[in-house]
C-alpha positions in Angstrom: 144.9 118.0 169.8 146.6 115.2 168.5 146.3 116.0 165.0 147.5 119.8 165.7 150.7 118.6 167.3 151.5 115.6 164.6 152.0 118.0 161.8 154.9 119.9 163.5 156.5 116.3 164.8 156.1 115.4 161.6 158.0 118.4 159.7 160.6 118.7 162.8 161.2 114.6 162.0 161.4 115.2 158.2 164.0 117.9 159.0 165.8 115.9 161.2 166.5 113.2 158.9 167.8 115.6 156.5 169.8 116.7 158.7 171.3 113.4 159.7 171.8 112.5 155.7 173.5 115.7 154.7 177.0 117.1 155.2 178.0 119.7 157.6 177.0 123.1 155.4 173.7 121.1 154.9 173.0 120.5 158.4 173.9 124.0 159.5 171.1 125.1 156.2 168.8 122.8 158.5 169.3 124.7 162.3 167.0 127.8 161.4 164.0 125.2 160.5 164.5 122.8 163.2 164.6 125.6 165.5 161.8 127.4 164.1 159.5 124.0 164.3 160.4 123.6 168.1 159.3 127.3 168.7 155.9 126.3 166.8 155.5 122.9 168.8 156.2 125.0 172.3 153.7 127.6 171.1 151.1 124.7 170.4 151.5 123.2 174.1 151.4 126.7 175.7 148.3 127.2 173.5 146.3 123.9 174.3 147.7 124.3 178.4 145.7 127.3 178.5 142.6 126.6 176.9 142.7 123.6 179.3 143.5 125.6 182.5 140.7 127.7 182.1 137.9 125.6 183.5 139.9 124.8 186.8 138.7 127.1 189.3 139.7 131.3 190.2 140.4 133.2 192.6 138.0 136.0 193.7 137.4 138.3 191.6 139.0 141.8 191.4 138.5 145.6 190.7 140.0 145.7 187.3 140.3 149.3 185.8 139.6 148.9 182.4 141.2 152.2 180.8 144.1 150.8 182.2 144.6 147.4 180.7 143.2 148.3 177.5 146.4 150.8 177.5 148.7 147.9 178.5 147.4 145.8 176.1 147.8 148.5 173.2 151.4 149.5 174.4 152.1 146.1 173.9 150.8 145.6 170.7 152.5 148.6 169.3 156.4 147.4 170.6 155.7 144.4 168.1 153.8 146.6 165.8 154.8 149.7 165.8 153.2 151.0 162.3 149.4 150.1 163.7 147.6 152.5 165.2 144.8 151.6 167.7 142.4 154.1 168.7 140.1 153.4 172.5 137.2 155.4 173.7 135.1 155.3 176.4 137.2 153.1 178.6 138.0 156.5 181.2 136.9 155.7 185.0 135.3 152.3 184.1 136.3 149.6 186.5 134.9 146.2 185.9 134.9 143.0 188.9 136.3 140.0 187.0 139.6 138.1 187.0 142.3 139.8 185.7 144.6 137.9 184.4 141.8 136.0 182.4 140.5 139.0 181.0 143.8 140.6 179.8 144.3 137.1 177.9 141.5 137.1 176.4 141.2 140.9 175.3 145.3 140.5 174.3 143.9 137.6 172.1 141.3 139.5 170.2 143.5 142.6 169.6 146.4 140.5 168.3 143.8 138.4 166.3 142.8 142.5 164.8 146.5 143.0 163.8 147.3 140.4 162.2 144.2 141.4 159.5 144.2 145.5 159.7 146.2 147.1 156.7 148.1 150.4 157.9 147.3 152.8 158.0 143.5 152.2 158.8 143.2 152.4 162.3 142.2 149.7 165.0 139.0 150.8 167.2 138.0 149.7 170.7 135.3 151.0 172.1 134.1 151.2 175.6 130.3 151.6 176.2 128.2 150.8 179.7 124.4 150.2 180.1 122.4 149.3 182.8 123.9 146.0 184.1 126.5 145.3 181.0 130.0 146.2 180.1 130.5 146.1 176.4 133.8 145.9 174.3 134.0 146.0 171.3 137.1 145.4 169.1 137.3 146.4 165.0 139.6 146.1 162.0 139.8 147.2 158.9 140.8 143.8 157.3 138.8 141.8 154.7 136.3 140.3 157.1 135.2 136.7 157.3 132.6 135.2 154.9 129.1 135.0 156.5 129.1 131.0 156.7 131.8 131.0 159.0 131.1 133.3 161.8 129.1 130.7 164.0 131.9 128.6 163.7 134.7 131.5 165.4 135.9 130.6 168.9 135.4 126.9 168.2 138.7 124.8 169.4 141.0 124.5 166.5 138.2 126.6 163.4 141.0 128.0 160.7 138.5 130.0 158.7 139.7 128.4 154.9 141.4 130.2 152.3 143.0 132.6 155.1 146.4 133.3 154.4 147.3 134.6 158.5 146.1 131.3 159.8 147.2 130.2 163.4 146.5 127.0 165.7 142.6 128.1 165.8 143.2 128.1 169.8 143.5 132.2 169.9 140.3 133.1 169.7 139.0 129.8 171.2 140.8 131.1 174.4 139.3 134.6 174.3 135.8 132.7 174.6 136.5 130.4 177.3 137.7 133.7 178.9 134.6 135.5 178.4 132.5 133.1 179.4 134.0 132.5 183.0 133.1 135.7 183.3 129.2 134.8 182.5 129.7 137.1 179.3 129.6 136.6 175.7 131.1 136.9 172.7 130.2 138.1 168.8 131.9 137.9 166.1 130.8 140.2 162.9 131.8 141.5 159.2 131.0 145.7 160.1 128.9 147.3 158.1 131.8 150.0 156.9 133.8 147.1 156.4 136.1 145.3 157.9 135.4 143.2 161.1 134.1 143.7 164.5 134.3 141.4 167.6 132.1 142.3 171.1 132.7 141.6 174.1 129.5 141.4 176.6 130.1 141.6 180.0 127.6 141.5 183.0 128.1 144.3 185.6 126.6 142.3 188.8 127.6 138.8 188.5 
């Protein structure tokens, strides 16, 4: 944690004593990047906050309509991406007993985590399948996939898989795990065989 938050200190310190060396039109060339460095650092804390909050202890659970927050979550999407196009099936009349708010965070993480890698016009897939005692979701992109040697390693605290060029904190997809796993569930992460990648969601229908 404390190396993730020194390298925004440090940039937002570098950029401050530019700011305090240079004349006025230098200083106001500053503002943008001093302002953008405090957004990241706020980000940062939200990010870590969360991860942390998510062992303290929930309410009880809930009837959570699935159809319906996986619409939510892709009308969301779509206001800050409105050129994606994300396609769900099988979520009609399935209802799930879990914690809201943890699950919405968790399935807003992976689908944002899709975006960010999906080329348009290739469409984004969730899928929506029940078996006996399990809830499956499964979430996949068109994007280049991740190398094989780094798939065990997704949904560890702070993992940036290398060589990415859309790389985050390494806290979104930790999140989504925690998430899951309050719920007794898992989740897998996987290149899909017609390319691109696929992440599941398994969730147990009687816990």
């Amino acid at each position: 944690v404390s190396h993730e938050l020194r390298s925004p200190l440090a940039r937002l310190q570098v950029a401050l004593a530019l700011a305090e060396r240079g004349n006025k039109e230098q200083r106001a060339a500053l503002w943008p990047r001093l302002h953008r460095e405090c957004e990241r650092l706020d980000a940062l804390i939200n990010e870590i906050l969360t991860l942390a909050r998510l062992d303290q202890v929930q309410d009880a659970k809930q009837s959570i309509a699935i159809d319906e927050l996986l619409s939510k979550l892709r009308d969301d999407a779509l206001l800050l991406e409105p050129e994606q196009h994300i396609k769900i099936s099988g979520a009609q009349y399935c209802t799930y007993q879990g914690w809201p708010d943890l699950l919405q965070r968790a399935l807003d993480n992976l689908l944002r985590n899709a975006l960010r890698f999906n080329p348009t016009p290739e469409p984004i897939c969730i899928e929506v399948t029940q078996y006996i005692g399990e809830l499956t979701i499964s979430i996949r992109d068109h994007g280049p996939g991740v190398s094989e040697e780094w798939l065990n390693q997704l949904g560890d605290s702070f993992f940036r898989v290398p060589g990415q060029v859309q790389q985050g904190y390494g806290l979104g997809l930790a999140i989504a795990k925690r998430a899951i796993e309050q719920h007794d569930g898992t989740l897998s992460f996987n290149n899909h065989p017609g390319g691109g990648f696929i992440v599941s969601v398994q969730l147990p229908l009687n816990s």
